[in-house]
N, C-alpha and C positions, 0 to 999 in steps of 0.2 A: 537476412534482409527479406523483408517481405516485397515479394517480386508482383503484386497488383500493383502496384502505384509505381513503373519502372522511370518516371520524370523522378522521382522523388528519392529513389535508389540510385539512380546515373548521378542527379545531383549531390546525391552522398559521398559518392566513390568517389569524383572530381573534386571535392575539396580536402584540405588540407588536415579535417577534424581527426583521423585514422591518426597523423603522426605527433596531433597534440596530444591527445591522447589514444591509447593505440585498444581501449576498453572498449571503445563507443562504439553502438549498435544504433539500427537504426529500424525504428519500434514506430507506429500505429498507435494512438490512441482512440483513434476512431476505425469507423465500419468494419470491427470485428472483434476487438476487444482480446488480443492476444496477450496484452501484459497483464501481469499478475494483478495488477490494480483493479484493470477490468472485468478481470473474472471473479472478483472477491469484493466487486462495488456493495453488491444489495446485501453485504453479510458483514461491510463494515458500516453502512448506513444504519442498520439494525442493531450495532454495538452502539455505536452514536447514539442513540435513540434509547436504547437502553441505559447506556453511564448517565444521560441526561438525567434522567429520571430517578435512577439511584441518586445520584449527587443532591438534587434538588430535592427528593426527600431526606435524604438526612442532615442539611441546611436547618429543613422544619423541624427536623426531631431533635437536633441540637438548642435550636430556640425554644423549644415547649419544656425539654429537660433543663436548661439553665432556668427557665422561668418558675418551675414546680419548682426549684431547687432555693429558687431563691424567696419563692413565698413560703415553702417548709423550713426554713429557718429562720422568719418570722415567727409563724404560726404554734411552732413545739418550739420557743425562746422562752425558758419557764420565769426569768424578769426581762422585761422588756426596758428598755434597750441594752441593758448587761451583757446577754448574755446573744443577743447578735452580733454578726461580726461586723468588721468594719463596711466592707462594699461587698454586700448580701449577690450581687448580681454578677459582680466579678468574680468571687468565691465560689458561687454554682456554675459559672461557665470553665473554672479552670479542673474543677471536680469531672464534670461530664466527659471535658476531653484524656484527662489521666485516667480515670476509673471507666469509662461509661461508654466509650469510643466503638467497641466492641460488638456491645448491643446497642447501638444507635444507628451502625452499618449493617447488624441483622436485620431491626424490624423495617427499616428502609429499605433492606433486598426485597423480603418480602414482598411488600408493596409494589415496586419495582417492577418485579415478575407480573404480575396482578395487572399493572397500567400499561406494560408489554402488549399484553395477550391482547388486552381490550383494544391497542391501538392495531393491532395488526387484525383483528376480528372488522375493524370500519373499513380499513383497507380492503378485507374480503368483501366486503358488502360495496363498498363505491365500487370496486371489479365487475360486480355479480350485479349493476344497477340495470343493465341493460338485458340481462340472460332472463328468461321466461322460464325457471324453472322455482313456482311456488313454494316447495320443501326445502330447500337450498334456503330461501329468503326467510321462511319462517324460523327454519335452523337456525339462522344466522340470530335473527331477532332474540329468539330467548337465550341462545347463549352472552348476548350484548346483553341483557337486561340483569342475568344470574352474574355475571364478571360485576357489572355496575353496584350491583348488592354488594357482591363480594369485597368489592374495593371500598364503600363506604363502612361496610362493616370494620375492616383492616383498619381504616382511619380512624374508626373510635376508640378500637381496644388499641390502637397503637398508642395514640395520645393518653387513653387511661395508663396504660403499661408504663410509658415516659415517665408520670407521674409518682408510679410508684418506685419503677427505677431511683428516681430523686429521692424522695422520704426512704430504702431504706436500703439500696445499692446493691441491690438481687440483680439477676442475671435479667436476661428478656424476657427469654422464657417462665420464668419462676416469674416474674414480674406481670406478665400478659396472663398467665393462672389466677392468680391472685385478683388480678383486677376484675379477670370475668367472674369470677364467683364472687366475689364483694360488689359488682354490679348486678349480679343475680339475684342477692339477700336484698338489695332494694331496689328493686327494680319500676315500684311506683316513684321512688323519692328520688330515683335518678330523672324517671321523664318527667316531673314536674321542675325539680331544679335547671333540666335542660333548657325545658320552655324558659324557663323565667331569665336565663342570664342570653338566651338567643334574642329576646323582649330588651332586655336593658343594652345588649351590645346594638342592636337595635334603635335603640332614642340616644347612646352613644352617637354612632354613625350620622345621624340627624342634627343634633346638637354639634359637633364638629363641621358638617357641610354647611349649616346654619351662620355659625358662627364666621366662617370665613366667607362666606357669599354676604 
């Protein structure tokens, strides 16, 4: 019994809870933080925050692998419509979860870790918003800026990697190789192609808000 609060421990002992049940203790969850809950708050807030973000990336990576999955069997359908199957979109979503599950919860750790760091980097920074100490804040800034690189980069080669996952059922690894060196042999035809489907999902976007306004 925690003997600060002695209203609250007399009122314990005076009632009858001991001989309903004869386990029960009588715990604080405030102004001190004695149970195990309390002392392990900010380290399961940070698991929270982290599973968030795993789950939620590989949500996406399961959507972008059923989607390549199911335009590549399309695309290499040497007679069309023959030799597709019946529901191209169901077929690549049940491919991705037997085969693919694997490396779909890889390159979303990946990422995962990467969105961690970043978010706890802003936390240091809104802490440190008040501290006067200019090295601290500049530190802070280029690691936010190198993490923010880092995570965009992660999100390209991850969605390349997806793709090739899909077309040819390599691991992630072997998958994430591949994509960066065949994004390196063209590396002009990749940024222009970028541009151009960023332009059309673009007048997409416009054309759908258009349309329903």
């Amino acid at each position: 019994l925690d003997q600060r609060c002695p209203v609250s421990s007399q009122t314990f002992n005076t009632s009858n809870v001991t001989k309903l049940c004869p386990d029960a203790q009588c715990l604080f969850a405030f102004y001190g933080g004695e149970t195990a809950y309390h002392k392990y708050l900010v380290v399961l807030q940070f698991f929270n925050v982290f599973m968030f973000f795993w789950l939620a990336n590989f949500v996406i990576a399961l959507g972008q692998v059923t989607l390549a999955g199911a335009f590549a069997s399309y695309y290499w359908a040497f007679k069309k419509p023959e030799d597709m199957p019946a529901f191209p979109l169901f077929s690549a979503f049940g491919r991705a979860l037997r085969y693919h599950t694997g490396s779909l919860a890889f390159g979303s750790l990946v990422l995962a870790v990467v969105q961690v760091i970043r978010v706890t980097l802003e936390y240091l920074d809104h802490r440190l918003k008040a501290a006067e100490n200019k090295f601290a804040k500049f530190l802070l800034s280029c690691l936010k800026c190198c993490f923010w690189c880092l995570e965009k980069f992660i999100k390209f080669l991850n969605r390349n990697a997806y793709i090739m996952i899909a077309i040819y059922g390599t691991n992630f690894c072997t998958s994430a190789r591949n994509a960066f060196f065949l994004l390196m042999r063209n590396i002009i035809r990749v940024a222009v192609l970028d541009k151009v489907t960023d332009f059309l999902f673009f007048l997409g976007k416009l054309l759908i808000v258009g349309s329903v306004g």
